[in-house]
VEXNU-802229 format. One record per residue: residue number from 1; residue in one letter; x negated, y negated, z negated of N, C-alpha, C in turn. Coordinates in Angstrom, 3 decimals, always signed. Example, Ala and Ser with C-alpha at 12.3 -4.5 7.8 and 13.67 -1.06 7.14 Angstrom:
2
1,a,-13.190,+5.690,-7.800,-12.300,+4.500,-7.800,-13.200,+3.300,-7.800
2,s,-12.850,+2.250,-7.080,-13.670,+1.060,-7.140,-12.900,-0.030,-7.870
***
This chain:
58
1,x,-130.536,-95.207,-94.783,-129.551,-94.941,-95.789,-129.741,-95.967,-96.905
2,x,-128.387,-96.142,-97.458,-128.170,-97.198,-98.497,-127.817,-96.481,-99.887
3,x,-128.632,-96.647,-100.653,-127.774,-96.019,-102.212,-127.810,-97.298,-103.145
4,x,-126.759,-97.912,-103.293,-126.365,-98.951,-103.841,-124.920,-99.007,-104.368
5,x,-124.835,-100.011,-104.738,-123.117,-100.221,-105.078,-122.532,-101.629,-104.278
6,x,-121.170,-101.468,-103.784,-120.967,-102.425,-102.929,-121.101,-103.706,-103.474
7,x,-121.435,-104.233,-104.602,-121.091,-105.390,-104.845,-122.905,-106.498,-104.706
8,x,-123.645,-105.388,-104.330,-124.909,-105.870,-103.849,-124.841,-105.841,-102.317
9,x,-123.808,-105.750,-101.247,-123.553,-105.724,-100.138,-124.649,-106.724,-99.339
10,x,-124.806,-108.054,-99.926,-124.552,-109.408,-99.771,-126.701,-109.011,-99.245
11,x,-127.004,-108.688,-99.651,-128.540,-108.266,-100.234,-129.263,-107.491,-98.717
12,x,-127.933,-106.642,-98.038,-128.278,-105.739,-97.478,-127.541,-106.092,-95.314
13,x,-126.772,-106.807,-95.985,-125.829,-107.813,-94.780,-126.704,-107.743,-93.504
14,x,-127.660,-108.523,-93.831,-128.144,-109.723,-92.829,-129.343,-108.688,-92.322
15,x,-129.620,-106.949,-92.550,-130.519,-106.387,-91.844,-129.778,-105.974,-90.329
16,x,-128.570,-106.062,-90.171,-128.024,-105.503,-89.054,-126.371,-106.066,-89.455
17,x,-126.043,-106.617,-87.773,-124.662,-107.066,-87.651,-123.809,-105.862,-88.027
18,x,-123.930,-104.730,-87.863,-122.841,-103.377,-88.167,-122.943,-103.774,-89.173
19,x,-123.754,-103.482,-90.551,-123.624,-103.654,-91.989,-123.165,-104.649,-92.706
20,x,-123.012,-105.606,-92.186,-121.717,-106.658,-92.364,-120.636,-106.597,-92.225
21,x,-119.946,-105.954,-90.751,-118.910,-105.141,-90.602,-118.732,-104.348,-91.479
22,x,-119.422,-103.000,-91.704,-118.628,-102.007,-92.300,-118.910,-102.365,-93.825
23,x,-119.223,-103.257,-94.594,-119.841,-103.467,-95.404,-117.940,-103.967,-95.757
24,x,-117.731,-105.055,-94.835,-116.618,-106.019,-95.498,-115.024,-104.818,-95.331
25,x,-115.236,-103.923,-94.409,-114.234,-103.102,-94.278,-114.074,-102.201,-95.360
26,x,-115.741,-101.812,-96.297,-115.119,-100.814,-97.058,-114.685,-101.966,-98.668
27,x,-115.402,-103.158,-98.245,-114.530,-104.390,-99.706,-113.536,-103.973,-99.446
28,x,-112.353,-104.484,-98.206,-111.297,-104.917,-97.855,-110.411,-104.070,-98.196
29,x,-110.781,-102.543,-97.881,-109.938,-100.878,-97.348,-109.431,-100.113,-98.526
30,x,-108.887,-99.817,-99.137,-108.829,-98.398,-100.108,-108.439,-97.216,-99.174
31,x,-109.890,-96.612,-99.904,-109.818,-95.702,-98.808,-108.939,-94.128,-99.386
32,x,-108.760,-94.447,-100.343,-107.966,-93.423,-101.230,-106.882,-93.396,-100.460
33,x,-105.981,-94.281,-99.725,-104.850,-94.281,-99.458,-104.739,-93.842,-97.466
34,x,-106.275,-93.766,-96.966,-106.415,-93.258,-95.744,-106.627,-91.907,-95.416
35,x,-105.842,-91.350,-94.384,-105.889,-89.444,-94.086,-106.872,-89.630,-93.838
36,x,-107.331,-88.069,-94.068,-108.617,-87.949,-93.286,-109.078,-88.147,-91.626
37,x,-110.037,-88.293,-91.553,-110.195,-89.181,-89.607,-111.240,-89.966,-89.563
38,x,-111.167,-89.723,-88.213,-112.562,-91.520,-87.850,-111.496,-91.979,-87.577
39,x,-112.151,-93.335,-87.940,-111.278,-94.807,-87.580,-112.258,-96.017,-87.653
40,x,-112.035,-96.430,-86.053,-113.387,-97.256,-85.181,-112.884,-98.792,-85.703
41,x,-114.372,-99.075,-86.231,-114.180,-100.710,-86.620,-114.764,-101.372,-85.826
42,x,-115.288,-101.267,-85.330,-116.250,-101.777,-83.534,-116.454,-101.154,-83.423
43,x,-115.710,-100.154,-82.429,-115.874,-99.458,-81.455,-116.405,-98.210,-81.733
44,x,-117.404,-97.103,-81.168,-118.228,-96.317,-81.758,-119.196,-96.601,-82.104
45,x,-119.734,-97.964,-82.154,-120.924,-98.606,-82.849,-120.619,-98.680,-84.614
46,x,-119.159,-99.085,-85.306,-118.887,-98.706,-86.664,-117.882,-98.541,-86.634
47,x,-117.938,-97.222,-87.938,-116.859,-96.414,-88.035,-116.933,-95.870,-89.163
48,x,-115.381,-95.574,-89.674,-115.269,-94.979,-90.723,-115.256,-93.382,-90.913
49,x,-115.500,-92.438,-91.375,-115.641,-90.847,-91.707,-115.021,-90.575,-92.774
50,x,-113.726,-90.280,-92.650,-112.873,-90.188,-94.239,-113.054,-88.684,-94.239
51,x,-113.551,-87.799,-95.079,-113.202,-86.489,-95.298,-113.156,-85.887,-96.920
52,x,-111.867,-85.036,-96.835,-111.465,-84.656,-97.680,-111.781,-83.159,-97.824
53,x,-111.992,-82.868,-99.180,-112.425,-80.907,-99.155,-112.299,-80.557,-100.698
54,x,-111.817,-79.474,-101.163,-112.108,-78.756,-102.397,-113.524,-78.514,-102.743
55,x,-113.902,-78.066,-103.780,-115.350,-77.903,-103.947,-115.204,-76.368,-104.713
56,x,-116.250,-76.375,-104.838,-116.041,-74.670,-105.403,-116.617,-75.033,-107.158
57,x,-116.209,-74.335,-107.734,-116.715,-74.302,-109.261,-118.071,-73.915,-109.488
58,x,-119.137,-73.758,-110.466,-120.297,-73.581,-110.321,-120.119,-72.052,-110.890
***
């Protein structure tokens, strides 16, 4: 797991070819404007997990 912000992408790239992929898909994507769904960026090797939900109040 990555807890970063995308604009240190560049840092984290070159540990694995997927993370370059999904790295430049989530630059590229607004994902605000995608339903919820998988949606395969290579294949089932990377992929996107859009999910949407209410939350409950505390």
């Amino acid at each position: 797991m990555i807890i970063d912000q995308l604009k240190n992408a560049s840092f984290y790239s070159g540990m694995h070819k997927g993370l370059a992929t999904a790295f430049h898909y989530l630059q590229n994507t607004d994902l605000s404007k995608i339903v919820p769904g998988r949606y395969e960026i290579e294949g089932s090797n990377v992929y996107v997990l859009v999910q949407q939900y209410e939350t409950k109040s505390r």
